[in-house]
N, CA, C and O atoms as a CHARMM CRD file, in Angstrom:
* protein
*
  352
    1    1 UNK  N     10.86000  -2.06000 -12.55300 PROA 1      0.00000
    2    1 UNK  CA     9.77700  -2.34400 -11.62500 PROA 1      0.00000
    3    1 UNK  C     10.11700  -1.75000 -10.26100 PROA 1      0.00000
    4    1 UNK  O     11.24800  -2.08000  -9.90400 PROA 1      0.00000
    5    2 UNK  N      9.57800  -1.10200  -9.54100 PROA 2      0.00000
    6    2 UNK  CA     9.63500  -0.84600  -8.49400 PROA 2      0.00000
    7    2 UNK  C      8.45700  -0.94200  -7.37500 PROA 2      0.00000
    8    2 UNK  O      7.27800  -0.58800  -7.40500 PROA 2      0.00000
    9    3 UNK  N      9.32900  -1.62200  -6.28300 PROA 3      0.00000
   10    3 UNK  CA     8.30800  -2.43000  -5.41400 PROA 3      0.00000
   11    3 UNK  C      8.28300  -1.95700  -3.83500 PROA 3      0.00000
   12    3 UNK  O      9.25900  -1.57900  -3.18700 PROA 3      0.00000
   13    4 UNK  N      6.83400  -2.08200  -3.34900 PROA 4      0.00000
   14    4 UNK  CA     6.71800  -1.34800  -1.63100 PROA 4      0.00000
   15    4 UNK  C      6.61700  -2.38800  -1.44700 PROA 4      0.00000
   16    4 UNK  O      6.28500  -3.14300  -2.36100 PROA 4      0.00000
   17    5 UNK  N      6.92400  -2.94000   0.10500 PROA 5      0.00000
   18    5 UNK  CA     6.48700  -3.96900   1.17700 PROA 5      0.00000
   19    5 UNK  C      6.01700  -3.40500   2.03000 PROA 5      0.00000
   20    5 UNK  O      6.83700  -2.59700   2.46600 PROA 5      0.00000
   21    6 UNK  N      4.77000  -3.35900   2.73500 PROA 6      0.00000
   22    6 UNK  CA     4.51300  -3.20800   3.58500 PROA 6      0.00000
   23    6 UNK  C      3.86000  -3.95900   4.87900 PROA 6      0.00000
   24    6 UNK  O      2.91500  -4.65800   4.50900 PROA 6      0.00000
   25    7 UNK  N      4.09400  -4.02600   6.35700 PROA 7      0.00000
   26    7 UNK  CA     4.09200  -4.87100   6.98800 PROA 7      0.00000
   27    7 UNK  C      3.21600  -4.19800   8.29000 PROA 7      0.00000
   28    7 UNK  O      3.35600  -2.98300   8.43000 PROA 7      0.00000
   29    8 UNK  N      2.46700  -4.78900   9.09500 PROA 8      0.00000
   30    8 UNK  CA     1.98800  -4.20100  10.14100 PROA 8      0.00000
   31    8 UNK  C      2.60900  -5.88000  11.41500 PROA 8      0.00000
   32    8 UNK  O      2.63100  -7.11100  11.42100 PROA 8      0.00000
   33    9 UNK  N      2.95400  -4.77900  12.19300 PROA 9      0.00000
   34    9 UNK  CA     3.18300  -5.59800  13.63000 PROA 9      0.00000
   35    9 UNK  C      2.16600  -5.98000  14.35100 PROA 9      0.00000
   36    9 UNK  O      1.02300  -5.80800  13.92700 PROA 9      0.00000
   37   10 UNK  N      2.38800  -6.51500  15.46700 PROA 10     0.00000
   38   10 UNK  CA     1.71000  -6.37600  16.76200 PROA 10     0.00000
   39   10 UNK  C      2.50000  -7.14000  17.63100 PROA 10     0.00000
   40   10 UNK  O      2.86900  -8.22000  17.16900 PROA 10     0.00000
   41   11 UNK  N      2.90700  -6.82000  18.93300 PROA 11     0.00000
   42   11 UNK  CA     3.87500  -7.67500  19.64900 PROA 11     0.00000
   43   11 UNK  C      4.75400  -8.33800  19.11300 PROA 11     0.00000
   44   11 UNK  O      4.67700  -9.56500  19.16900 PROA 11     0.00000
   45   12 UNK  N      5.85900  -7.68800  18.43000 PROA 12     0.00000
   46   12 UNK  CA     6.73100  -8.28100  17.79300 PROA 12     0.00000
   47   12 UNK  C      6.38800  -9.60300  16.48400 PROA 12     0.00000
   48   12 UNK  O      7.15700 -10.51200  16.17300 PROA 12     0.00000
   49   13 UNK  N      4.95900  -9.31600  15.88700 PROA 13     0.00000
   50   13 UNK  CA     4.88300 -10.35100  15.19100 PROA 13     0.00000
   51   13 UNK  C      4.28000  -9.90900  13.83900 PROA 13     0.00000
   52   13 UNK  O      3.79900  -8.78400  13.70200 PROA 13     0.00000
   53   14 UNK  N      4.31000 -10.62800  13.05300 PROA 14     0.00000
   54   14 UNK  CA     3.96200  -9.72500  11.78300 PROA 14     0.00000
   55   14 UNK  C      2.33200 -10.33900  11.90100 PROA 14     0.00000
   56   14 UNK  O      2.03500 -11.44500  12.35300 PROA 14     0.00000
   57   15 UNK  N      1.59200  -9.53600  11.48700 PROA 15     0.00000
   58   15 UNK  CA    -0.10200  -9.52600  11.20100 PROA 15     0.00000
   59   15 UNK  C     -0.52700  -9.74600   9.74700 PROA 15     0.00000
   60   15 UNK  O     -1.14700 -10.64500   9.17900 PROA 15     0.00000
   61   16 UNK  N      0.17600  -8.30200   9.25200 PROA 16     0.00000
   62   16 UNK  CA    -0.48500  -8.80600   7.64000 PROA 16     0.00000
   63   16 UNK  C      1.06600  -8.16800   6.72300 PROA 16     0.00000
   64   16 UNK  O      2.07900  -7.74700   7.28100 PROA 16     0.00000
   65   17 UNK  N      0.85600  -8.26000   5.34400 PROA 17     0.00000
   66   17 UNK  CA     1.55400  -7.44800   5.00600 PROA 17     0.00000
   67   17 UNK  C      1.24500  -7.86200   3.42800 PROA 17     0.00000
   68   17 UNK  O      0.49800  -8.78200   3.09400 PROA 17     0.00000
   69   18 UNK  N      2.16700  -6.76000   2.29100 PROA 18     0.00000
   70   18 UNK  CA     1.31000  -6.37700   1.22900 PROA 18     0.00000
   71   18 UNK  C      2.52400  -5.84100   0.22400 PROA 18     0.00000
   72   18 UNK  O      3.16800  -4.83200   0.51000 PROA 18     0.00000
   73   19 UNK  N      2.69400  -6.37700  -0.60900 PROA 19     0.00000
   74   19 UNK  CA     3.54600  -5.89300  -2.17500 PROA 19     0.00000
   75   19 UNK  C      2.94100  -5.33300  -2.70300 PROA 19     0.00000
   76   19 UNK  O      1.82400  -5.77200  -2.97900 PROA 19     0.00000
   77   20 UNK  N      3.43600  -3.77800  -3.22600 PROA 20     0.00000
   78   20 UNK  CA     2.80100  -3.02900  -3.95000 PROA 20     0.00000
   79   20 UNK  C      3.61300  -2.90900  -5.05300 PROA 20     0.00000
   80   20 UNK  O      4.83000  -2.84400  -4.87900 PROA 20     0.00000
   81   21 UNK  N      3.02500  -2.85800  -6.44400 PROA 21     0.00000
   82   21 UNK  CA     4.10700  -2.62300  -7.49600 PROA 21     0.00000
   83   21 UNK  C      3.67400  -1.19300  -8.70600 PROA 21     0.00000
   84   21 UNK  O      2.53200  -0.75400  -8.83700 PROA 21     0.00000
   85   22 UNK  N      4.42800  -0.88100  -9.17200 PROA 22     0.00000
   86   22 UNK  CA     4.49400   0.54700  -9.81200 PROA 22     0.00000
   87   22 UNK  C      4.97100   0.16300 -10.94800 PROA 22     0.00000
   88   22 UNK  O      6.08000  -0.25900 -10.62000 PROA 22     0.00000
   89   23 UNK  N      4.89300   0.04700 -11.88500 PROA 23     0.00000
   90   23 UNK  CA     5.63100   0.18500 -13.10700 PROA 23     0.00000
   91   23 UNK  C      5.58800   1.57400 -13.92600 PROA 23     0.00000
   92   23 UNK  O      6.24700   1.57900 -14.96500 PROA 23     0.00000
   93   24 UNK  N      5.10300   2.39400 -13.68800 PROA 24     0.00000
   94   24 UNK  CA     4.71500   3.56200 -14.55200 PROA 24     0.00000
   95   24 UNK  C      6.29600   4.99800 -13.78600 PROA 24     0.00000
   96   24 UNK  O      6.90000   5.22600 -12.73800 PROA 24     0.00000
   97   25 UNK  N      6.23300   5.39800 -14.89000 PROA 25     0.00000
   98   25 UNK  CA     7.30100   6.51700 -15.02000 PROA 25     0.00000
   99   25 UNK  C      7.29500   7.78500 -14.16700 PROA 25     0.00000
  100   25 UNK  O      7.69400   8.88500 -14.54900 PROA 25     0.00000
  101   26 UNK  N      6.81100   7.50500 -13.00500 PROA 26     0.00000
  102   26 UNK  CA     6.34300   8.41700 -12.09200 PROA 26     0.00000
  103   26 UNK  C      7.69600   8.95900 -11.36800 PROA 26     0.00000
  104   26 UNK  O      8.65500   8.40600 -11.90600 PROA 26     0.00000
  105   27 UNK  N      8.03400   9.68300 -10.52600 PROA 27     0.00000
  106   27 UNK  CA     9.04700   9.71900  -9.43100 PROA 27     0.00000
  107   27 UNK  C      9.67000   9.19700  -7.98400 PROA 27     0.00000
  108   27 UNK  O      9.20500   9.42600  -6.86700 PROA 27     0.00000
  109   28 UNK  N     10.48100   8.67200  -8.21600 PROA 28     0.00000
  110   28 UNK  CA    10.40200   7.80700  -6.78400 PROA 28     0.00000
  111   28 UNK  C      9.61600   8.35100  -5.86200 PROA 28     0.00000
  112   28 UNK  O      8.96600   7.37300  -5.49200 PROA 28     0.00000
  113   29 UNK  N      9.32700   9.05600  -5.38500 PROA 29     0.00000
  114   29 UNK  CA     8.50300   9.78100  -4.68300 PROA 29     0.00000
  115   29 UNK  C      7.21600   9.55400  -4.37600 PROA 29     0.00000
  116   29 UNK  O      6.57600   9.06400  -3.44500 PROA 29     0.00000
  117   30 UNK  N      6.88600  10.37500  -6.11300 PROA 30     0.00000
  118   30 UNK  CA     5.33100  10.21200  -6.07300 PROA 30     0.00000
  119   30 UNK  C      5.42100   8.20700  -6.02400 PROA 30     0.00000
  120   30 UNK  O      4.50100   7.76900  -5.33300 PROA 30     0.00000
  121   31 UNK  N      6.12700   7.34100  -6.48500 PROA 31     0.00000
  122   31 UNK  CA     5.53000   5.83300  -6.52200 PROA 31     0.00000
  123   31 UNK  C      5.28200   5.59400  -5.02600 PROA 31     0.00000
  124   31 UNK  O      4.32300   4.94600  -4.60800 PROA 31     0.00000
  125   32 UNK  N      6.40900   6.28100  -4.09000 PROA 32     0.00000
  126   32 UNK  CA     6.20100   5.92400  -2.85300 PROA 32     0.00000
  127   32 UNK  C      5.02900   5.99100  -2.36400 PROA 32     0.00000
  128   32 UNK  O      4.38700   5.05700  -1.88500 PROA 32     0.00000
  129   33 UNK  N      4.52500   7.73700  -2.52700 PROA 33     0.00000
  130   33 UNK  CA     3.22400   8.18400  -1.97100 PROA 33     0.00000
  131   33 UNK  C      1.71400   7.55300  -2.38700 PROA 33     0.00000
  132   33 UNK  O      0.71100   7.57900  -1.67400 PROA 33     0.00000
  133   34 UNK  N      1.82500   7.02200  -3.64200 PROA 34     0.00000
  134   34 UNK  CA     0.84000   6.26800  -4.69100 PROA 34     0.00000
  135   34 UNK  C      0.89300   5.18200  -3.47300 PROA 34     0.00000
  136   34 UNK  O      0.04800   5.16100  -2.57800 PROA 34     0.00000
  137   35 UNK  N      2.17600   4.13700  -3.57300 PROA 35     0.00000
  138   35 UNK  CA     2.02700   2.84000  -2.99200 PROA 35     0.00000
  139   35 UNK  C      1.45200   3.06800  -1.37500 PROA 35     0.00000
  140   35 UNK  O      0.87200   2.13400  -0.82200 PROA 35     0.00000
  141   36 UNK  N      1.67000   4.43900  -0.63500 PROA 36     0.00000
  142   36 UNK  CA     1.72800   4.23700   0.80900 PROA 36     0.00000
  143   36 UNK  C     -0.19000   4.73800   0.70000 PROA 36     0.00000
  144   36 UNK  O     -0.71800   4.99900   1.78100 PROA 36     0.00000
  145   37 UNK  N     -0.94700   4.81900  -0.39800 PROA 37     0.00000
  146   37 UNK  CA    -2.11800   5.25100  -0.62300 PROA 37     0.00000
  147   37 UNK  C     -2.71800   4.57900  -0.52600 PROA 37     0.00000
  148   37 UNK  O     -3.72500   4.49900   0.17600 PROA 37     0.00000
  149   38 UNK  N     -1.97800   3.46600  -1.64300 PROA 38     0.00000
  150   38 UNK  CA    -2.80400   2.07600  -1.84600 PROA 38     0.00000
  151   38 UNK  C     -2.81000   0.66100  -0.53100 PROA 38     0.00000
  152   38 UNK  O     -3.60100  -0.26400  -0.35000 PROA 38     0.00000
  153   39 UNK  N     -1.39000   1.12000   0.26500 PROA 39     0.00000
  154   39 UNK  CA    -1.22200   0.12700   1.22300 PROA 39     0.00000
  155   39 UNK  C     -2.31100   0.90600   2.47200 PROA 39     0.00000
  156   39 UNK  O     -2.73000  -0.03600   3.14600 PROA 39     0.00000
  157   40 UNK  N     -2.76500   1.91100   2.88600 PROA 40     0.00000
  158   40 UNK  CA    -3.60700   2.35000   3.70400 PROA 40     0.00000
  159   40 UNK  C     -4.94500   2.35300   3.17500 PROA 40     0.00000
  160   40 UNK  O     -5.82800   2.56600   4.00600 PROA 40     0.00000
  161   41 UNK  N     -5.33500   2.14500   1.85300 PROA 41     0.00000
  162   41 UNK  CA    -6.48300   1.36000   1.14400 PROA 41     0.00000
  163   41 UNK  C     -6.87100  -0.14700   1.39600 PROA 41     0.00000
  164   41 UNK  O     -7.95400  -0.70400   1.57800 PROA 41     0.00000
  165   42 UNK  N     -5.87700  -0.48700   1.35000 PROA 42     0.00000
  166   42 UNK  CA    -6.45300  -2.03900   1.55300 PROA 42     0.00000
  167   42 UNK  C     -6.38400  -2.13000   2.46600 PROA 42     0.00000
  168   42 UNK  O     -7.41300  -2.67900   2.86000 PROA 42     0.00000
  169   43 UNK  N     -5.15600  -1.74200   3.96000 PROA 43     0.00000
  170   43 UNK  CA    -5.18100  -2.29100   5.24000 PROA 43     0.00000
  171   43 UNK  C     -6.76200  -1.23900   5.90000 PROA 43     0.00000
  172   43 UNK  O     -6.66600  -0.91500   7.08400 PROA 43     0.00000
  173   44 UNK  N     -7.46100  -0.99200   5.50300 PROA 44     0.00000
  174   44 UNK  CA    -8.41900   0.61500   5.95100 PROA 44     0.00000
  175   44 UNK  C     -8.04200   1.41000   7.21000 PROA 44     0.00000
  176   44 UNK  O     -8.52100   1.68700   8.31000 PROA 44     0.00000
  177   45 UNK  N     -6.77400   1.66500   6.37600 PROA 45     0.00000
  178   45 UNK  CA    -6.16200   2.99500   7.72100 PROA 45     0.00000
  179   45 UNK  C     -5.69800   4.19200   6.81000 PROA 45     0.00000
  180   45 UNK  O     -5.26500   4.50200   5.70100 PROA 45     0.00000
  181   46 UNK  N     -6.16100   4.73000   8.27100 PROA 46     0.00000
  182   46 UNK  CA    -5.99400   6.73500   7.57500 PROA 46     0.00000
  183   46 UNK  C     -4.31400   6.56200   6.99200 PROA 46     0.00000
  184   46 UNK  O     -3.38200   5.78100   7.18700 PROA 46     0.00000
  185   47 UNK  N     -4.52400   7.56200   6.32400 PROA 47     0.00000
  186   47 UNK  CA    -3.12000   7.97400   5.95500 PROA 47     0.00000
  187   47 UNK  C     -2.17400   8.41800   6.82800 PROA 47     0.00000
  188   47 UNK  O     -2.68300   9.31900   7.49300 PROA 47     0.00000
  189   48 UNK  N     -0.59900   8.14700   7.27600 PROA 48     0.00000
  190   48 UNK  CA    -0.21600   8.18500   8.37500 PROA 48     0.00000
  191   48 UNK  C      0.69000  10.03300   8.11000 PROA 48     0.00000
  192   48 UNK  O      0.80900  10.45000   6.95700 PROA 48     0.00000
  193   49 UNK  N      1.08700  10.68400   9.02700 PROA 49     0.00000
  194   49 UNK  CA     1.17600  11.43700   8.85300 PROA 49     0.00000
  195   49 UNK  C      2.67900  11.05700   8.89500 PROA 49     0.00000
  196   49 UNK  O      2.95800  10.26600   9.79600 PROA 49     0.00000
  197   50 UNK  N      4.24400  11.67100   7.68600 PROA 50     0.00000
  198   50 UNK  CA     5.54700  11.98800   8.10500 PROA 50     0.00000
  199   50 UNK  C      6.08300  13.13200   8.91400 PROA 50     0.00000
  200   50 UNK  O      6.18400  14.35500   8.81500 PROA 50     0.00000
  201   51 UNK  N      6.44500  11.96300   9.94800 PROA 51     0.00000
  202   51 UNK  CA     7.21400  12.88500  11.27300 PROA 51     0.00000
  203   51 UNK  C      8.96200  13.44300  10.34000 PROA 51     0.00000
  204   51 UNK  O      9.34200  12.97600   9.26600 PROA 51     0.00000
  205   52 UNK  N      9.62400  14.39500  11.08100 PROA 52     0.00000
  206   52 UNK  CA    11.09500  14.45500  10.73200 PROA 52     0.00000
  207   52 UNK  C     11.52700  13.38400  10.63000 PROA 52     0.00000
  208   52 UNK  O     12.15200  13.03400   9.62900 PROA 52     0.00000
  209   53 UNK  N     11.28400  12.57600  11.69000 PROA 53     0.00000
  210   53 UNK  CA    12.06500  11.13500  12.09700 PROA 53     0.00000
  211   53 UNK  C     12.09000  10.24000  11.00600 PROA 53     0.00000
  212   53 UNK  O     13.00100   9.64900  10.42500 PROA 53     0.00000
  213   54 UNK  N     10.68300  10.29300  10.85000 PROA 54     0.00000
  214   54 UNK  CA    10.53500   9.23400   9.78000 PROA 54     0.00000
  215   54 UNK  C     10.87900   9.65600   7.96400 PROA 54     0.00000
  216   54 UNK  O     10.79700   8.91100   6.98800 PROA 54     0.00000
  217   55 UNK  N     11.28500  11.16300   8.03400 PROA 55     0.00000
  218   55 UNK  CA    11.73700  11.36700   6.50500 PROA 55     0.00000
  219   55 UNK  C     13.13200  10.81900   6.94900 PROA 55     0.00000
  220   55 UNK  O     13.81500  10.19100   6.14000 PROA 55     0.00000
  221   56 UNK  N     13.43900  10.98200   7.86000 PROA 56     0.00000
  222   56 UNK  CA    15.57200  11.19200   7.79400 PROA 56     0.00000
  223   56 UNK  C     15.60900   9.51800   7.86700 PROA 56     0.00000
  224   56 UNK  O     16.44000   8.93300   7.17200 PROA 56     0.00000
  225   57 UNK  N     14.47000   8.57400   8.93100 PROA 57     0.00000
  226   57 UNK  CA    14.59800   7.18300   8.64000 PROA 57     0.00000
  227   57 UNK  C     14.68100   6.53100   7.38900 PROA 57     0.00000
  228   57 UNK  O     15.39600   5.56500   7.12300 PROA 57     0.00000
  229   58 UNK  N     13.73200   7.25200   6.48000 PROA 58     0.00000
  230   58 UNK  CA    13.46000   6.65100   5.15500 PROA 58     0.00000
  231   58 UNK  C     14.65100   7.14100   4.20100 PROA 58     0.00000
  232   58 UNK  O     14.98700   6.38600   3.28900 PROA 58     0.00000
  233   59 UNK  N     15.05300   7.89600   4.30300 PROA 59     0.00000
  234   59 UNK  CA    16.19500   8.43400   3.13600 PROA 59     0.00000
  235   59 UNK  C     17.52600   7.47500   3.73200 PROA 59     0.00000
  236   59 UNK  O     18.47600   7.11500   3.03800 PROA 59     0.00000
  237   60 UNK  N     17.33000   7.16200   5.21000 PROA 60     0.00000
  238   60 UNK  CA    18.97100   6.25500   5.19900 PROA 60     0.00000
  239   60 UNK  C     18.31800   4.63300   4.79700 PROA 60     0.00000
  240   60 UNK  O     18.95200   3.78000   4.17700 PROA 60     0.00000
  241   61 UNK  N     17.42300   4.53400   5.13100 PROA 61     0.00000
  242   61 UNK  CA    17.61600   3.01500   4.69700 PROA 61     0.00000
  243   61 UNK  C     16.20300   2.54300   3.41200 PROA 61     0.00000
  244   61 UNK  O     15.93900   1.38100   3.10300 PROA 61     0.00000
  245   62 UNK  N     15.64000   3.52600   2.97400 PROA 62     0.00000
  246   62 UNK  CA    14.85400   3.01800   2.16200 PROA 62     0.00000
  247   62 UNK  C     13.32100   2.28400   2.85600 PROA 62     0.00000
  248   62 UNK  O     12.26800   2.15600   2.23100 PROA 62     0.00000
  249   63 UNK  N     13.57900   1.85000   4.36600 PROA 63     0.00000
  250   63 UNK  CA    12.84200   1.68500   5.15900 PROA 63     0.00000
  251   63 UNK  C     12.09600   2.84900   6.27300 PROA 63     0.00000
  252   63 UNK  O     12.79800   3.62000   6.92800 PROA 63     0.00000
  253   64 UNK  N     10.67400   2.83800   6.36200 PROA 64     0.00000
  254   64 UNK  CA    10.15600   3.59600   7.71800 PROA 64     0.00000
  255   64 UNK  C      9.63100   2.62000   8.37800 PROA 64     0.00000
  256   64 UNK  O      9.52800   1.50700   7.86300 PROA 64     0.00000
  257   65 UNK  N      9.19800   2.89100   9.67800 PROA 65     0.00000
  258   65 UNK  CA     8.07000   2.53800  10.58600 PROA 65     0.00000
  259   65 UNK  C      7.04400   3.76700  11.24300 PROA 65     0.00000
  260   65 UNK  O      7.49400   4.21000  12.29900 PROA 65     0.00000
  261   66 UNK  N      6.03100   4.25200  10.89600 PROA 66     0.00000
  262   66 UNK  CA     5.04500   4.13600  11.12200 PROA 66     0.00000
  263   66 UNK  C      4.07900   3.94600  12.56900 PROA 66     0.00000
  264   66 UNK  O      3.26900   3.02200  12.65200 PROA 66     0.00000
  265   67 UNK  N      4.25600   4.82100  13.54200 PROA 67     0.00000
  266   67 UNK  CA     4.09000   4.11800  14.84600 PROA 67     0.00000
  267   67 UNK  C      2.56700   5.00900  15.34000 PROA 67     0.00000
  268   67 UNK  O      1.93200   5.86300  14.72100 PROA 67     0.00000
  269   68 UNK  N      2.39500   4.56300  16.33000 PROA 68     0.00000
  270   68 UNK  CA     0.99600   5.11700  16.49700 PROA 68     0.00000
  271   68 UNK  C      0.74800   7.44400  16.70000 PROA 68     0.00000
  272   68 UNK  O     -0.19800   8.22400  16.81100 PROA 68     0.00000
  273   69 UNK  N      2.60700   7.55100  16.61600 PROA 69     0.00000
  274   69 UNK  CA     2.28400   8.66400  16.91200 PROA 69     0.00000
  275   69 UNK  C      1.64300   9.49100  15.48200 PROA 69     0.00000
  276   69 UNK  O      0.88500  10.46000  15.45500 PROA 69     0.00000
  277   70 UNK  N      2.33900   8.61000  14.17100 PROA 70     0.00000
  278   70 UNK  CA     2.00700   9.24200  13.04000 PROA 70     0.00000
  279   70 UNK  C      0.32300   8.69600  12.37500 PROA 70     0.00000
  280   70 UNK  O     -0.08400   8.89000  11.22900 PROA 70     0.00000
  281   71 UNK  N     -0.33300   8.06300  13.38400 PROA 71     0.00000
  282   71 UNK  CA    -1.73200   8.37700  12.46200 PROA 71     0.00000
  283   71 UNK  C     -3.13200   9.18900  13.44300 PROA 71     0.00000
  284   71 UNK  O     -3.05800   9.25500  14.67000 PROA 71     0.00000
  285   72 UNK  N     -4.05800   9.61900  12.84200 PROA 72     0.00000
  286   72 UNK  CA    -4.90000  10.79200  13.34000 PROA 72     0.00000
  287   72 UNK  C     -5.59700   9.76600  14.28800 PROA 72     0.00000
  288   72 UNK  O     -5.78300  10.00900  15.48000 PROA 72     0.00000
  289   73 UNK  N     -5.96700   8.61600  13.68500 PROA 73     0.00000
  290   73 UNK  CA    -7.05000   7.59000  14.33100 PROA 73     0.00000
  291   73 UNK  C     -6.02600   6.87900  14.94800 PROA 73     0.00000
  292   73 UNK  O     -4.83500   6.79500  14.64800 PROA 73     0.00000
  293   74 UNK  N     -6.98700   6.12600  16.31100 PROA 74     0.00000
  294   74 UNK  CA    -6.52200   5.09500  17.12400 PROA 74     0.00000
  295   74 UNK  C     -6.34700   4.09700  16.10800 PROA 74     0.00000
  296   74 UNK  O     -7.16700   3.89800  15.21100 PROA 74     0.00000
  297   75 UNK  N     -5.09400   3.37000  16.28200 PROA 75     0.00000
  298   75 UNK  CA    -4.66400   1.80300  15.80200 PROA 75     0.00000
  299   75 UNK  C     -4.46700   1.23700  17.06500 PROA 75     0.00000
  300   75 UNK  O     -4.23600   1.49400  18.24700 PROA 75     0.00000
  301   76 UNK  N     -4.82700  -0.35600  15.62000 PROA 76     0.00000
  302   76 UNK  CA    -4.44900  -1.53100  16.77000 PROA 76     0.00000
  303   76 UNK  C     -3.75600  -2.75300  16.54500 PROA 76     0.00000
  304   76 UNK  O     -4.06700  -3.94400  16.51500 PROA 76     0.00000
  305   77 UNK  N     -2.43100  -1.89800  16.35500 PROA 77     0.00000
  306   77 UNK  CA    -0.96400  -2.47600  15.87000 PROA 77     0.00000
  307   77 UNK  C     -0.13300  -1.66800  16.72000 PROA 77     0.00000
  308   77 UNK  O     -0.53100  -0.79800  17.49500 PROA 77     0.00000
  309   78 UNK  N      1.12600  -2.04500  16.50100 PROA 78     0.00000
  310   78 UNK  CA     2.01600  -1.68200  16.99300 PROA 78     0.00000
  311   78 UNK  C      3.01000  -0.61900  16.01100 PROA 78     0.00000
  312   78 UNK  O      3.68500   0.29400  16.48600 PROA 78     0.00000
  313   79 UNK  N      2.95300  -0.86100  14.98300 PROA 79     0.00000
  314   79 UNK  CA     3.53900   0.11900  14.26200 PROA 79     0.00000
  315   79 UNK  C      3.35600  -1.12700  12.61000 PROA 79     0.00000
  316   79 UNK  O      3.43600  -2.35100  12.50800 PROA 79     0.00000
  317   80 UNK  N      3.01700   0.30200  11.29800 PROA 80     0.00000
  318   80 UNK  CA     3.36500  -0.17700   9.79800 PROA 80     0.00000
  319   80 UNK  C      4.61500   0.21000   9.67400 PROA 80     0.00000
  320   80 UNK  O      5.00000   1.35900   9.88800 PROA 80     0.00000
  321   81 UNK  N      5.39900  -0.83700   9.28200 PROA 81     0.00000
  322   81 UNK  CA     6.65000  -0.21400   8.36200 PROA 81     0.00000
  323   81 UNK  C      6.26900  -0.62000   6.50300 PROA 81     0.00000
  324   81 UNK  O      5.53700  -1.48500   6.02300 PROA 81     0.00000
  325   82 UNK  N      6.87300   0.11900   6.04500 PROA 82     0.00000
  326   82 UNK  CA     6.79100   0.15100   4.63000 PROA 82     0.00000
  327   82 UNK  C      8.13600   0.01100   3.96800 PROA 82     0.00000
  328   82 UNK  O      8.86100   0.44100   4.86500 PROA 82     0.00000
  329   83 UNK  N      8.88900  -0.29500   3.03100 PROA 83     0.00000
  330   83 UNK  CA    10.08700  -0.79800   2.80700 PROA 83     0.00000
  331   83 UNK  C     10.15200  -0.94700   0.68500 PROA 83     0.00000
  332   83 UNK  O      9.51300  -1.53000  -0.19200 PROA 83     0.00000
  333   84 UNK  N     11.25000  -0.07900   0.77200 PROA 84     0.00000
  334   84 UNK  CA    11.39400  -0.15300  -0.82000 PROA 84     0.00000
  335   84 UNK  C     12.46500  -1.20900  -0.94300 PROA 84     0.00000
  336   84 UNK  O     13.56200  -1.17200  -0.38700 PROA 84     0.00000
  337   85 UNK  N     11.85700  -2.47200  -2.00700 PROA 85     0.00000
  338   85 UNK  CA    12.59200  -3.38900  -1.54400 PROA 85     0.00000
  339   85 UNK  C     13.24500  -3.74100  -3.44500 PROA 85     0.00000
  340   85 UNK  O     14.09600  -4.55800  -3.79600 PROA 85     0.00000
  341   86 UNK  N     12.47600  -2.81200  -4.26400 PROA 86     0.00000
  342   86 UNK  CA    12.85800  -3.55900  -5.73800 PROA 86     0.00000
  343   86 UNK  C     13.04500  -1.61000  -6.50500 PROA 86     0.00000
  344   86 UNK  O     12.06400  -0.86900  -6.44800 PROA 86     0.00000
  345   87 UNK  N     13.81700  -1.32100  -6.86500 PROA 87     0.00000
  346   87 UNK  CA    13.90100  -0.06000  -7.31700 PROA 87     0.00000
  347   87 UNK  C     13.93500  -0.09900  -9.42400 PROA 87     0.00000
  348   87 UNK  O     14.23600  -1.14900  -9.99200 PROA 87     0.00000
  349   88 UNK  N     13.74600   0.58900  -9.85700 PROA 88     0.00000
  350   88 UNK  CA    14.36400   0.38200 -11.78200 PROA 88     0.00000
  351   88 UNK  C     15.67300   1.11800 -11.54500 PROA 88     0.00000
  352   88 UNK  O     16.46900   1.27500 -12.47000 PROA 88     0.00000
């Protein structure tokens, strides 16, 4: 099973947040990109764009954040982080 968390801030506080799960034989990768599809589906935000920062963030800890520089549209959060928290 492999599982996304994803969380949106605002002033240091959590707002909403969302378990995404994958079971299918896909690539860590593509499950990521699937789950970060489906978590900007339900929260209705554009797809955020990956900065450098945020590939080299995500490869050391399995965790990103998401801040207002990486989406096209105005938000009104403080930053999504997304977090691989259950791997197969």
């Amino acid at each position: 099973m492999f599982r996304l968390w994803a969380k949106i801030y605002s002033n240091n506080r959590l707002i909403k947040d969302i378990t995404i799960e994958n079971d299918s034989n896909d690539t860590r990768t593509h499950k990521i990109f699937h789950g970060l599809e489906q978590i900007c589906y339900d929260f209705d935000l554009s797809k955020p764009i990956w900065l450098e920062s945020n590939i080299n963030e995500f490869k050391r800890h399995s965790k990103v954040r998401f801040s207002k520089d990486s989406f096209v549209d105005e938000i009104d959060f403080d930053f999504l982080e997304i977090q691989v928290i259950e791997e197969d």
